[in-house]
C-alpha positions in Angstrom: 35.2 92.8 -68.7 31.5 92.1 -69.3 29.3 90.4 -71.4 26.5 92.1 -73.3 23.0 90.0 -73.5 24.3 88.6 -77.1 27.4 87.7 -75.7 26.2 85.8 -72.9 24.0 83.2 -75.6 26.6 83.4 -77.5 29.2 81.9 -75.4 26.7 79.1 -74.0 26.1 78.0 -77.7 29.3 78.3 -79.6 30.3 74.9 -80.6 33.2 76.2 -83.0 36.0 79.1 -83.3 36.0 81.5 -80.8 34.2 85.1 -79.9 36.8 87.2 -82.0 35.1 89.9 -84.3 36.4 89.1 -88.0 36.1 85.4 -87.7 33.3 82.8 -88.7 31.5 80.8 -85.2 29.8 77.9 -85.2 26.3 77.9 -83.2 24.3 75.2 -81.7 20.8 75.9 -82.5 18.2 75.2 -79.7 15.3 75.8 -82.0 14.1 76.6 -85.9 10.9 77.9 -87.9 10.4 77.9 -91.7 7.0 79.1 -92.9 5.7 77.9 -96.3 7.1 80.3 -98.8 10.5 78.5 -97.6 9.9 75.5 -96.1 9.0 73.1 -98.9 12.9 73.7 -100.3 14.0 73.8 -97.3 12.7 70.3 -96.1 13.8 68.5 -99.7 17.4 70.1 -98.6 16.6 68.3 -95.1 15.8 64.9 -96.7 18.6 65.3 -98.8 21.2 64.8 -96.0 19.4 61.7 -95.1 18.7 62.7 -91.2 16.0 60.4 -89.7 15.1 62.6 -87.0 15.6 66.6 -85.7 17.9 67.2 -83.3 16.3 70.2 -82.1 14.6 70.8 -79.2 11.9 72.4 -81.4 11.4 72.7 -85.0 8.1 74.1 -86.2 6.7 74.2 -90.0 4.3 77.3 -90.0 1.9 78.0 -93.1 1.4 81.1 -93.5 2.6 82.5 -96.7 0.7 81.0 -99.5 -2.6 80.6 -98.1 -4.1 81.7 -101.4 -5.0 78.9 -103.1 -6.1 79.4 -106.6 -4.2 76.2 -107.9 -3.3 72.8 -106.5 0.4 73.9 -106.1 0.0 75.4 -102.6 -2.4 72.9 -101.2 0.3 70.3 -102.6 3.4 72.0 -100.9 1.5 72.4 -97.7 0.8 68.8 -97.7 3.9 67.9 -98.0 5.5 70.1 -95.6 2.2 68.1 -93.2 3.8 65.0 -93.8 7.5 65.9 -93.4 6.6 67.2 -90.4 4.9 63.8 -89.2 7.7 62.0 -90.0 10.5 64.1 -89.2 9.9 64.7 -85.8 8.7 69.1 -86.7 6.0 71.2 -85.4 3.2 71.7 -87.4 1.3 75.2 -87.8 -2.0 74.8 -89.9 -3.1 77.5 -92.5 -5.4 80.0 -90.4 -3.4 79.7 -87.3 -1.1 83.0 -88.1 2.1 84.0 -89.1 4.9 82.2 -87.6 6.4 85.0 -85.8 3.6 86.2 -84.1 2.6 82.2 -83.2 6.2 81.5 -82.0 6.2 84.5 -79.6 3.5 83.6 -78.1 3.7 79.8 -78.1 7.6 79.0 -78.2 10.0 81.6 -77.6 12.4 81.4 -74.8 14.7 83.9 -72.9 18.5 82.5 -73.4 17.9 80.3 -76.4 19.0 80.3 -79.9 16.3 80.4 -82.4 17.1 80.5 -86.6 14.2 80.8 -89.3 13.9 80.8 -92.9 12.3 84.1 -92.9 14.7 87.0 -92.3 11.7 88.5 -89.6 13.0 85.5 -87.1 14.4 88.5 -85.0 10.9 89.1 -83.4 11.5 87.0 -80.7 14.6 89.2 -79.7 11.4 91.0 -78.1 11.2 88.3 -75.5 15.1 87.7 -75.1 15.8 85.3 -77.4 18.9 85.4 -79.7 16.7 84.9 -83.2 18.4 85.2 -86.4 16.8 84.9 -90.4 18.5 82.0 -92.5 18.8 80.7 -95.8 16.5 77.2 -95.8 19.8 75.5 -96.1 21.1 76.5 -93.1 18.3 76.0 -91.1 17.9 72.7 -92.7 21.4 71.9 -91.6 20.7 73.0 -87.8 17.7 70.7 -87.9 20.1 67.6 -88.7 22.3 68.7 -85.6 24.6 70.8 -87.4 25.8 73.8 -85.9 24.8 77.3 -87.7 27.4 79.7 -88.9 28.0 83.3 -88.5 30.8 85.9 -88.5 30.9 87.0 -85.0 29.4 90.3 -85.2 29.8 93.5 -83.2 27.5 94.8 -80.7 25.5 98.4 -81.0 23.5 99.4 -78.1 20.6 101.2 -78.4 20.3 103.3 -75.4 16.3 103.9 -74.6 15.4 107.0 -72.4 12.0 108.7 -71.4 8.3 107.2 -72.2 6.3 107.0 -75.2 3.5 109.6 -75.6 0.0 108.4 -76.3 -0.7 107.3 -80.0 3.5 107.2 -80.4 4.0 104.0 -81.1 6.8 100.9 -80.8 7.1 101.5 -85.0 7.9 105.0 -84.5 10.7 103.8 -82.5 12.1 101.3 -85.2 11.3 103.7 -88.0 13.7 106.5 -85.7 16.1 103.7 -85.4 16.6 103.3 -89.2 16.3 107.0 -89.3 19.4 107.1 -87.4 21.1 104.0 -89.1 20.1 103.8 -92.7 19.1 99.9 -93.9 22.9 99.2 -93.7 23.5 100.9 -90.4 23.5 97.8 -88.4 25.5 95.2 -90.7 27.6 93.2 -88.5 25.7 94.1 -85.7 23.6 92.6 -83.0 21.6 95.2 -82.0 20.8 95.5 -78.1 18.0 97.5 -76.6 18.6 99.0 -72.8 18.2 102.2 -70.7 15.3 102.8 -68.6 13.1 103.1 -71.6 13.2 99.5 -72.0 10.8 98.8 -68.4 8.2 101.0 -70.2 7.5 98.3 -73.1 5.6 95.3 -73.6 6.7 92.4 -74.8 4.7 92.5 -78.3 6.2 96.5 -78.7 9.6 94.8 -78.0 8.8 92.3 -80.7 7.7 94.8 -83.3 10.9 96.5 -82.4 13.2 93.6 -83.2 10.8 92.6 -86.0 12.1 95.7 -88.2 15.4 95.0 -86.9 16.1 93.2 -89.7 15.6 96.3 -92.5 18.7 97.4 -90.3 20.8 94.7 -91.7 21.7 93.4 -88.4 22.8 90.1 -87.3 19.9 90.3 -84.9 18.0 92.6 -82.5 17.4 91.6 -78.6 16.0 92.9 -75.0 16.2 92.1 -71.8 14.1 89.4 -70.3 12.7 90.7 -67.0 9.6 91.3 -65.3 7.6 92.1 -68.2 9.0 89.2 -70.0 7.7 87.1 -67.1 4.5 88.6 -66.9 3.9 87.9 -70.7 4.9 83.9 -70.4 2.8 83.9 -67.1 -0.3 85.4 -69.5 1.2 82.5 -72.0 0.8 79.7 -69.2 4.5 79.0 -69.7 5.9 81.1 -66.6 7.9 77.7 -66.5 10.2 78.8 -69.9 11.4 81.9 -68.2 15.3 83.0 -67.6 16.1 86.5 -66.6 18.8 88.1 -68.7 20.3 91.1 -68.9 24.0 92.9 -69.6 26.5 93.3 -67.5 26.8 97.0 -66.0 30.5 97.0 -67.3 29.8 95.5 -70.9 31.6 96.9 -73.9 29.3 98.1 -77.0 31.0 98.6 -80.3 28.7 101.6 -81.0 25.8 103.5 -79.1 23.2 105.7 -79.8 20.3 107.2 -78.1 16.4 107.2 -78.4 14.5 109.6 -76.1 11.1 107.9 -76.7 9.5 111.0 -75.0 10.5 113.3 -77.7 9.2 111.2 -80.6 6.6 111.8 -82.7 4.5 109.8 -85.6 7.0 108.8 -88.3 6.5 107.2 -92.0 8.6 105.7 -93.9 8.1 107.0 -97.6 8.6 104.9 -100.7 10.3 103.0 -101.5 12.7 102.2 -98.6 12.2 101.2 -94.6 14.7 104.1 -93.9 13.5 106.8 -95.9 11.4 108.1 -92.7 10.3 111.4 -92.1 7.4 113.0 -89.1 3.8 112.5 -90.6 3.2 115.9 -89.3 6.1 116.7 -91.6 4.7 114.8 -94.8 1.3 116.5 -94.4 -2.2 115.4 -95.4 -1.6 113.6 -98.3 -4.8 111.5 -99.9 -4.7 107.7 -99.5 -6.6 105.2 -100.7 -5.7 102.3 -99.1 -4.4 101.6 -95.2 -3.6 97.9 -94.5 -3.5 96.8 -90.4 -1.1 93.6 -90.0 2.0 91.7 -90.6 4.4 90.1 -88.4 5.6 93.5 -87.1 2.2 94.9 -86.2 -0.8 92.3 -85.5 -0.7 91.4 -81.6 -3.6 91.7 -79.6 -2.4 95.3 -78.8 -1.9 96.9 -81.8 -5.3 95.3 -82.9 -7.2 96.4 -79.7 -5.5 100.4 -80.0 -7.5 99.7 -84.0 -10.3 98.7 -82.8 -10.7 102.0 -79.7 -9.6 104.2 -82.5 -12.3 103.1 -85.2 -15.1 102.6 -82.4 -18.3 103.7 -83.5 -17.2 105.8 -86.5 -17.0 104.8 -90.3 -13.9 104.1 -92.4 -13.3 107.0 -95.4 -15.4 106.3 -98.0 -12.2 106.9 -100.2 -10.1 104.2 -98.8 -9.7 100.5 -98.7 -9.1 99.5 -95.2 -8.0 95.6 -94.5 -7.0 94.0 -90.7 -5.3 91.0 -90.1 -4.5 89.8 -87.1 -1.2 87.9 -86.5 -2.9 84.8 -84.7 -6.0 82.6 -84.0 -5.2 83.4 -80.3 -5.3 87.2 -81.6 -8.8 86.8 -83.5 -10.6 84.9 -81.4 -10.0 87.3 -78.1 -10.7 90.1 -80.3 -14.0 88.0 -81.1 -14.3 87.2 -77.4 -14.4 91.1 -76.4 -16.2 92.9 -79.0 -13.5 94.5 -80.8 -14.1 92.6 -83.6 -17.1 93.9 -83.6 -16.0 97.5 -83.6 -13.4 96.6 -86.5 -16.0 95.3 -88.6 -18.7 97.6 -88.0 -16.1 100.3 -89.0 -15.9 98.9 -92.3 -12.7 97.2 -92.3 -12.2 94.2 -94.4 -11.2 91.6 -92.0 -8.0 89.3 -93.7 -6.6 85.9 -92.8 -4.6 85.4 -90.2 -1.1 85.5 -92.4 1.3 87.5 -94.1 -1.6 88.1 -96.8 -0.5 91.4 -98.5 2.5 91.6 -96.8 4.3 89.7 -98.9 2.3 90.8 -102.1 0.1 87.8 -102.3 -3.3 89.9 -102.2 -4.8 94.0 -101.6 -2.6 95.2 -104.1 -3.1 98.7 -104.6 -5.0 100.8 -107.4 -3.1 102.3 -110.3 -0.5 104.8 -108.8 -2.1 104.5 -105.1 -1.1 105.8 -102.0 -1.2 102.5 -99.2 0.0 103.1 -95.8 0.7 99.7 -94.4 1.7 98.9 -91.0 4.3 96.2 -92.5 8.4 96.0 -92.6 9.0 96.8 -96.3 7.8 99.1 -99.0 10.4 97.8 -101.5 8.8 99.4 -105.0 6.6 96.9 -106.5 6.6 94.3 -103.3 2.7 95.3 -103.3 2.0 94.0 -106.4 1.6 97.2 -108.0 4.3 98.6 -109.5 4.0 102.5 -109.3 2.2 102.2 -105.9 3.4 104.5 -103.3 3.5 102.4 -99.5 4.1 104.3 -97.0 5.1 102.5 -93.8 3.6 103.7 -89.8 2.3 102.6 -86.7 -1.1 101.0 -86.6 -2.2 104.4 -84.9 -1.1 106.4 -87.9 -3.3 103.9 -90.5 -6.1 103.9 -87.8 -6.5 107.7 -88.3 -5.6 107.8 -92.0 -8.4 105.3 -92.0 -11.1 108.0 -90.8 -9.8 111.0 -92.6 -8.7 109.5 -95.6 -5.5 111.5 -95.5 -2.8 110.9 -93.4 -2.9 112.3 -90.3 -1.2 112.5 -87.1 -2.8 110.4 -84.9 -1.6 112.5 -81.8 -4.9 115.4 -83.2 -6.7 112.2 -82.4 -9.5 112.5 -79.5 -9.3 108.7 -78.4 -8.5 107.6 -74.9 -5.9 104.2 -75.6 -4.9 104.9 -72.2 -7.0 102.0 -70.7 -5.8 99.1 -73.5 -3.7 97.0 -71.7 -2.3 92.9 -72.3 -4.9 90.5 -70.8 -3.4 88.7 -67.3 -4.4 86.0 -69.2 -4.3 84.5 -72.9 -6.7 82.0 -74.4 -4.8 79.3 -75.1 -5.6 77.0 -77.9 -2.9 75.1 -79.6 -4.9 72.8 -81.7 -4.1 74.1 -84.9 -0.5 73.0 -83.8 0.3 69.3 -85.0 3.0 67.5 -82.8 4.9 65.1 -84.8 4.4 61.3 -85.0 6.2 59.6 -82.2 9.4 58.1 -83.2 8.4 54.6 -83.5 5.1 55.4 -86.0 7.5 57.7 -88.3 8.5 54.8 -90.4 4.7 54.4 -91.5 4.2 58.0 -92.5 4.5 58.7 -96.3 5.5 62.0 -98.0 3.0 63.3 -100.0 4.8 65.3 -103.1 2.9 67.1 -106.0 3.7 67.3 -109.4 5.0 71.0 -108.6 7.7 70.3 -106.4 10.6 70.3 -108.8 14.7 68.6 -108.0 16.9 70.8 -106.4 19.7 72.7 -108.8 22.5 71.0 -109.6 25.6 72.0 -108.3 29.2 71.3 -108.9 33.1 71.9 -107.5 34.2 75.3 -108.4 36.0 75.4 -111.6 39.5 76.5 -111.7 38.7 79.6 -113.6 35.5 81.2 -114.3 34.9 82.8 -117.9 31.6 84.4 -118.2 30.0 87.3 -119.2 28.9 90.5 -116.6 25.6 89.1 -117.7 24.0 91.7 -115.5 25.0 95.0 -113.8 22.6 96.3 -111.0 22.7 99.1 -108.9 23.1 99.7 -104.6 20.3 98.0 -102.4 19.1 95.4 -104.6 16.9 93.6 -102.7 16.1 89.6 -102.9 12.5 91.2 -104.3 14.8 92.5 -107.5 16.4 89.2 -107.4 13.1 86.6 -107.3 9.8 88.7 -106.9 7.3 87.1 -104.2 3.7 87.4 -105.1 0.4 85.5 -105.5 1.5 84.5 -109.1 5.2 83.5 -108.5 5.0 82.1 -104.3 2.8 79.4 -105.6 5.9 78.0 -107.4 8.8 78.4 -104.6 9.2 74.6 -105.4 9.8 74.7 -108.7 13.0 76.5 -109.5 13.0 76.0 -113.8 9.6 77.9 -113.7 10.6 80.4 -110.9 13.8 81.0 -113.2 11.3 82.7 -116.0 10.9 85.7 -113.3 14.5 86.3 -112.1 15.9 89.8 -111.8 13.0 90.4 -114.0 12.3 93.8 -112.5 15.7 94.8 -112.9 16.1 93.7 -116.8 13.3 92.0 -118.5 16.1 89.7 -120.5 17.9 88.1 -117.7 16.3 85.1 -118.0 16.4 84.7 -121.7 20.1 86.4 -121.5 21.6 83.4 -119.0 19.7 80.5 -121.0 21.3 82.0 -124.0 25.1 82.2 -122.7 24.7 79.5 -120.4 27.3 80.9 -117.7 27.3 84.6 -116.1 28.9 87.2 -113.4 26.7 89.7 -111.9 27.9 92.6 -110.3 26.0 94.5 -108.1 26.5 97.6 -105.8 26.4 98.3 -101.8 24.2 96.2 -99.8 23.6 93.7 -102.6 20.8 91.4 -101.6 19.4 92.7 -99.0 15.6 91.9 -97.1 14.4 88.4 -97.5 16.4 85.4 -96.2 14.7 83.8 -99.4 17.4 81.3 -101.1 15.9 81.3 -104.4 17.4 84.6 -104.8 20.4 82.6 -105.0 19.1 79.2 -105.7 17.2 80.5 -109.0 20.8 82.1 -110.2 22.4 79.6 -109.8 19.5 77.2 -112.3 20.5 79.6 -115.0 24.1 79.6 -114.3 25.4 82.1 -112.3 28.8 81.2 -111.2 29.9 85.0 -109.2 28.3 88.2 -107.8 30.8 90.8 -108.1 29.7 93.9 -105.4 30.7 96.4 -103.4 29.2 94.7 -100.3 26.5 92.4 -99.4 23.9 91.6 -97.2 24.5 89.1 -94.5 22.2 86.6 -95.3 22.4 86.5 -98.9 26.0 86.3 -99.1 25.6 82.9 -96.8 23.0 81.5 -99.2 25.2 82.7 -102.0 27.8 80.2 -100.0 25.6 77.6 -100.0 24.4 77.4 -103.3 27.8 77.6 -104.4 28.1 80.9 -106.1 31.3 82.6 -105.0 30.6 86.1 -103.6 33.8 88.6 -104.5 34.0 92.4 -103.3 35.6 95.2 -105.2 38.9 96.2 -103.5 38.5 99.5 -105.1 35.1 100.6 -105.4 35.4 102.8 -108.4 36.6 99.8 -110.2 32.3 98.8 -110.3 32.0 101.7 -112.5 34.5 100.1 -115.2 32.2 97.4 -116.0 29.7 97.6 -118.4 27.0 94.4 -119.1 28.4 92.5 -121.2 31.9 93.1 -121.2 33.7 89.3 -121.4 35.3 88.7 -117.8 37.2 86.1 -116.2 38.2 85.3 -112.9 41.6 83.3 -113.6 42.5 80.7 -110.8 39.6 81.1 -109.2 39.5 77.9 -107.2 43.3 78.7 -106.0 42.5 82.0 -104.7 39.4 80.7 -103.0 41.5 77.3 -101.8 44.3 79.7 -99.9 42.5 82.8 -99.0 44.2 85.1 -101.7 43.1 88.0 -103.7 41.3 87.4 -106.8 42.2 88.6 -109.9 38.9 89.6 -112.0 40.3 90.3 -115.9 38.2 92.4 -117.8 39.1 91.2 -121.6 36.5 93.4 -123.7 38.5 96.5 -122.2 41.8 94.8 -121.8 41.5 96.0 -118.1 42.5 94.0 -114.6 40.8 94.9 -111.3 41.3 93.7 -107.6 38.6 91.7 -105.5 38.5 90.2 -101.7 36.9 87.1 -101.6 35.9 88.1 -97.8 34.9 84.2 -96.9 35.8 82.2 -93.8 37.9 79.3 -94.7 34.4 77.0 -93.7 32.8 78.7 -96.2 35.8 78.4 -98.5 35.0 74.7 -98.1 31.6 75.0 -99.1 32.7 77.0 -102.3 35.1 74.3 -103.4 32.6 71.7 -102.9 29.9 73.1 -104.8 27.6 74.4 -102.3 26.7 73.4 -98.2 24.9 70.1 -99.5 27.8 68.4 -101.4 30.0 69.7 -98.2 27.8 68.0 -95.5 27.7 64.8 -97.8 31.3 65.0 -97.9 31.8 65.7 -94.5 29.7 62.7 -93.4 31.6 60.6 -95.8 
């Protein structure tokens, strides 16, 4: 039988267990990113195993997160992430030179390698063959020391591409059909694998955006082929020298398969406040906006920003509406600069942004009072923007073009632009010297670490008790995201560091007590609905929990990567066995899990006692016995310090 793409990097890198769908394998990791938001916990969790040196064959530390700096805090954790990276033997990305995915496309990405992050958008380089994945900062803190990375060996969905795009339909309209189809749970416990003679009609930035928004899917990852086109873009890289051709086998077996005629789609939106609530724009109508935002990770290559720049070419922005561009690079900005469509942008009226995530991730451009922003980004989770009844609205960078002129949105297809000559360059400009290489190995011992007052201890952790006796301090809803769990934004990213003051903001949007609730009990059980935790790979949103003393999550399924950094932090993650059991369970009521640690120990059912209504349900503790490891011990830092005892 054959091997699918994901199969085939699979097999080279497993290090532990064995490709058999229900178990946990153990991955050697050929490269990682973290980006600031992430990183600075991420690297204390690295110093904390004591590892001299990566054992990578490339780490890189991109900043590109908080780049506002209105305090010392971010200046101070970007510092220190400078001087980690010095001494540790890691990449270093300086503010300015762009967001990390878009950098490590262009710069580091390879066909056939293995590639985790500590942003859960790591999946972009699936565009150029890679098998990328988001992770918790542990994790990738672990893989950096040489450890292998865990996952449960997922199931493979093919996504079968047919016909061409038409002018102004976009790679985003293909993603957005894509969740369409799947829903943002559709592809957990997949990787998800893009073929079909569609495929030979993209580039490798519209495969990247593709994979990019892979991740709203749930998935495990996203991933093309690398072929010609793949070459052609390294080639353009001046790195024809990283290229492997890959592609399935013609007899591979898919675990599920559906089909996206590219030909017949049109521009899509995705409506607030979800990545899969998408509908036609033609079907949504001309509804006023007052702000269109041009960026991201998932839409600020040199082609998206070039179509932009055709689109808005001697006209003028809408009086009406607030219209920001940022491109994903310096190597995007400055041949934008070098060919006049900068120019064209910026006589337009567009604001031009940094070169970062910016108001992507809420830290800037929030919207007026009850505005409508289309934004050509990966989430419109309610409130992300920074204002809370905001309506985002999420499309192609054609879509927010047009919407741009009119100041409604409008299909971008009644549009009297010719894209059809906007092209990749044969060549990129290549200038890596905002790109810090590492101290060589015999200088490291001179290089200090520069810490700031802001950067607070880790949480402290311990074995897990033989019962747990808490209240259901909280009692949420399906889809939480890691936003309801630990908000982002220019007030709170500056403080990713410092988990007693990040505490003050947990689950905040979800009840305005929780913080002042778990310092008061001291101890607490959340339970949660379908898809608990899902977007970010953030590990505050389990970190922070567990500083105000979180000892479960009770749901009736989780995300992926939050359940792992659930794991790690040491916070055991339980399942309902029958669903309607959630809906017994008020906040409040006094529950106990008795024999906890025994359950988890020998992989039994657990036994959750509800004693305010004299009531006893059944859970599934659904963890590998590696991860039942890490539970007993506290979390993955005791169990590495144990395991290198």
């Amino acid at each position: 039988m054959g091997m699918t793409i994901a199969e085939k990097i699979l097999a080279a890198h497993i290090v532990d267990g064995e490709m058999k769908q229900g178990t946990d394998i153990g991955l050697k990791i050929d490269q990682t990113l973290t980006q600031d938001a992430t990183g600075t916990m991420a690297y204390l969790e690295f110093e904390a195993m004591g590892v001299d040196r990566v054992k990578t064959e490339r780490s890189v530390a991109y900043i590109d997160h908080n780049t506002l700096q209105t305090g010392f805090e971010n200046a101070d954790d970007h510092r220190f992430i400078q001087s980690i990276c010095k001494k540790h033997g890691i990449y270093y990305s300086h503010p300015g030179n762009g967001i990390c995915h878009q950098i490590h496309l262009e710069r580091f990405s390879k066909p056939g390698k293995t590639l985790i992050g500590s942003d859960s958008h790591t999946p972009t380089c699936g565009g150029m063959g890679m098998l990328a994945m988001g992770a918790g900062g542990m994790d990738v803190a672990v893989a950096m020391g040489g450890g292998a990375y865990y996952i449960p060996m997922p199931k493979m969905l093919r996504v079968n591409l047919v016909g061409k795009l038409r002018p102004f339909v976009s790679a985003k309209d293909v993603i957005l059909e894509v969740l369409r189809q799947l829903s943002v749970k559709g592809g957990v416990g997949y990787i998800v694998e893009y073929a079909g003679e569609g495929v030979k009609t993209l580039s490798v930035p519209e495969r990247a955006t593709i994979t990019n928004m892979g991740a709203e899917l749930g998935a495990s990852t996203s991933i093309f082929p690398a072929d010609e086109i793949t070459r052609q873009f390294l080639i353009a890289q001046g790195r024809e020298e990283d290229f492997t051709p890959l592609a399935s086998d013609p007899d591979a077996v898919y675990d599920k398969e559906i089909t996206v005629d590219l030909s017949s789609l049109e521009p899509l939106a995705a409506m607030p406040h979800s990545p899969d609530n998408v509908k036609k724009v033609s079907e949504i109508g001309p509804m006023k906006v007052d702000q269109v935002l041009i960026g991201s990770c998932t839409n600020s290559s040199l082609l998206d920003m070039l179509k932009v720049a055709e689109i808005l070419d001697g006209k003028t922005v809408h009086p009406d509406v607030s219209v920001g561009i940022a491109p994903g690079s310096k190597q995007v900005l400055y041949m934008l600069s070098q060919c006049g469509a900068l120019a064209k942008l910026i006589a337009a009226g567009a604001r031009i942004l940094e070169c970062a995530c910016g108001p992507c991730i809420g830290m800037g451009q929030a919207p007026n009072s009850a505005g409508i922003s289309l934004r050509t980004f990966n989430r419109n989770f309610e409130g992300r923007s920074g204002t809370a009844d905001a309506g985002v609205f999420l499309v192609s960078p054609e879509t927010a073009a047009a919407a741009a002129l009119t100041g409604v949105l409008t299909d971008p297809m009644t549009l009297d632009t010719d894209l059809s000559g906007i092209t990749l360059p044969e060549k990129f400009v290549i200038n890596d010297n905002s790109i810090d290489a590492p101290a060589p190995v015999e200088e490291a011992d001179k290089v200090e670490i520069l810490r700031g007052p802001n950067i607070k201890p880790f949480p402290k952790t311990e074995p897990l008790n033989d019962t747990i006796a808490a209240k259901a301090i909280l009692k949420v809803g399906d889809n939480i995201t890691t936003d309801h769990i630990m908000p982002a934004g220019a007030k709170i990213l500056p403080f990713r560091s410092n988990i007693p003051y990040l505490a003050n903001f947990c689950f905040t949007r979800c009840d305005e007590q929780f913080p002042e609730n778990c310092k008061k009990e001291g101890k607490g059980i959340i339970i949660g609905g379908e898809n608990y935790g899902q977007g970010s790979s953030r590990e505050h949103a389990a970190l922070v929990p567990l500083y105000l003393g979180i000892k479960a999550v009770v749901a009736k399924s989780f995300a992926r990567i939050h359940v792992a950094n659930l794991v790690n932090a040491g916070i055991v993650p339980l399942t309902f066995k029958n669903i309607a059991d959630y809906d017994k369970i008020d906040q409040f009521d006094e529950l106990e899990l008795p024999d906890i640690r025994a359950a988890i120990e020998n992989g039994t059912e657990v036994k959750l006692v509800n004693k305010t209504k004299n009531e006893e349900y059944t859970l599934n503790s659904a963890v590998s016995e590696r991860s039942a490891d890490i539970l007993l011990c506290g979390g993955l830092l005791s169990y590495t310090r144990e395991s290198n005892k």
